[in-house]
C-alpha positions as CSV (number, residue, x, y, z in Angstrom):
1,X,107.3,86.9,102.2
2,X,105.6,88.4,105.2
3,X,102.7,90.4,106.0
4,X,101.5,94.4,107.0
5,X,99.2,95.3,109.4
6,X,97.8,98.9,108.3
7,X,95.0,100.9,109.5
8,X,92.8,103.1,107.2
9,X,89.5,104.6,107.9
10,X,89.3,102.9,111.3
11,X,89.7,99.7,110.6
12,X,93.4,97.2,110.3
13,X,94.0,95.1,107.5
14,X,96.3,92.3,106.9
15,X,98.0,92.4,103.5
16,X,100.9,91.0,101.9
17,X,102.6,92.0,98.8
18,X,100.3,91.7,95.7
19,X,97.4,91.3,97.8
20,X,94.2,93.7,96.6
21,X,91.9,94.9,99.4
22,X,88.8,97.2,99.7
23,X,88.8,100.1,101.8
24,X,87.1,103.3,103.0
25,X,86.9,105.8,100.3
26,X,90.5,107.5,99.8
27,X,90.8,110.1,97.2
28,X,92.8,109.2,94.3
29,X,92.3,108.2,90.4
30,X,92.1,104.8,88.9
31,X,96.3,104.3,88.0
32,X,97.7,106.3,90.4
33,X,99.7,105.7,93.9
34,X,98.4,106.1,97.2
35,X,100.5,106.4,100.5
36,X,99.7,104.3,103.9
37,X,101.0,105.1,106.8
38,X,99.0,103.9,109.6
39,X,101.5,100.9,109.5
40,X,100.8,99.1,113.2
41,X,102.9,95.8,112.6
42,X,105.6,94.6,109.7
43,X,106.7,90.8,109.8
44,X,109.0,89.4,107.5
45,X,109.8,85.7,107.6
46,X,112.5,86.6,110.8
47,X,111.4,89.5,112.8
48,X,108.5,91.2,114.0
49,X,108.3,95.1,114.1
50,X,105.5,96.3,116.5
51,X,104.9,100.4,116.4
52,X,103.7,102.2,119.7
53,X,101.0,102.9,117.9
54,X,102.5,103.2,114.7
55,X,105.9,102.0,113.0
56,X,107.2,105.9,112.3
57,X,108.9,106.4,108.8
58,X,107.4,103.1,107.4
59,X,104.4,103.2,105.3
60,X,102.5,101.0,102.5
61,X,102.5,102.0,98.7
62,X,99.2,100.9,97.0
63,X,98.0,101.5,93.1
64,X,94.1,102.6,93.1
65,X,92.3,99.8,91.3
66,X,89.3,101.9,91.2
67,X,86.5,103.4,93.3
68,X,83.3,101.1,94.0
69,X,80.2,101.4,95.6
70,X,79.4,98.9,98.8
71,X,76.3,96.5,99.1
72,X,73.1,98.3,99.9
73,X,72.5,98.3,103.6
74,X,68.6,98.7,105.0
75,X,67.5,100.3,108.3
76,X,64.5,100.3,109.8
77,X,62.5,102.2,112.7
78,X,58.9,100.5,113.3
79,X,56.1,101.4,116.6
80,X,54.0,98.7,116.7
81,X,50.0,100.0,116.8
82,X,51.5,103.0,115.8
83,X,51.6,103.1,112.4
84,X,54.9,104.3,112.6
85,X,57.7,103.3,110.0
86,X,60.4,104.6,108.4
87,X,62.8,102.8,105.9
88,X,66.0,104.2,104.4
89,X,69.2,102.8,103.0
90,X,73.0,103.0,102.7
91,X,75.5,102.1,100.3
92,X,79.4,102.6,101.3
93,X,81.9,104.0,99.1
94,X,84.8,102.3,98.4
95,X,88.6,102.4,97.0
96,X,90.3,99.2,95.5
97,X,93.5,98.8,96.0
98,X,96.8,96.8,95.2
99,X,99.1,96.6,97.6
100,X,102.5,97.4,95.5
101,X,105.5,97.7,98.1
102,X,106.3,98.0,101.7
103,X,108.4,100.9,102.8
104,X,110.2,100.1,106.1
105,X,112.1,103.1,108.4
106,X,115.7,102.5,108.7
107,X,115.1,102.4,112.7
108,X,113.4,99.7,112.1
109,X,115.2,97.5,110.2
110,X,118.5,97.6,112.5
């Protein structure tokens, strides 16, 4: 079996088939299907399809494990002799998915 690589919310991903991944929020309910198709690079076990950016037609099919919060991520501004400081946090929001099947343009593939 070979891999994808996809690109969602700014960031590429290597994922096979079955693999499970977090990424940047995507709307969608626990259960149902979502559509990628940012695909950049699709190997099977023989050839190597590169897109210029993308691979046009092909996409990824992933089931929505759920949606999960991030770890908490502190920032911090501080003057020193200033009494200056200011504290605040951020916690990312995230989509679990499952990476069901990989749909591949029928340019590609001849």
């Amino acid at each position: 079996m070979g891999y994808v690589i996809v690109e969602t919310g700014g960031k590429q991903y290597k994922v096979s088939q079955g693999d499970t991944l977090l990424v940047e929020k995507i709307e969608g309910e626990k259960g149902s299907s979502v559509k990628l198709d940012r695909v950049l690079l699709v190997s099977d076990n023989k050839k190597v399809h590169i897109g210029k950016p993308y691979l046009p037609g092909s996409h990824l099919v992933c089931e929505v494990l759920g949606q999960v919060r991030g770890e908490k991520v502190t920032s911090l501004k501080f003057r020193r002799r200033k009494g200056y400081r200011r504290k605040w946090g951020h916690r990312q929001s995230l989509t679990h998915l499952k990476v069901k099947e990989t749909v591949l343009a029928k340019k590609v593939t001849e």
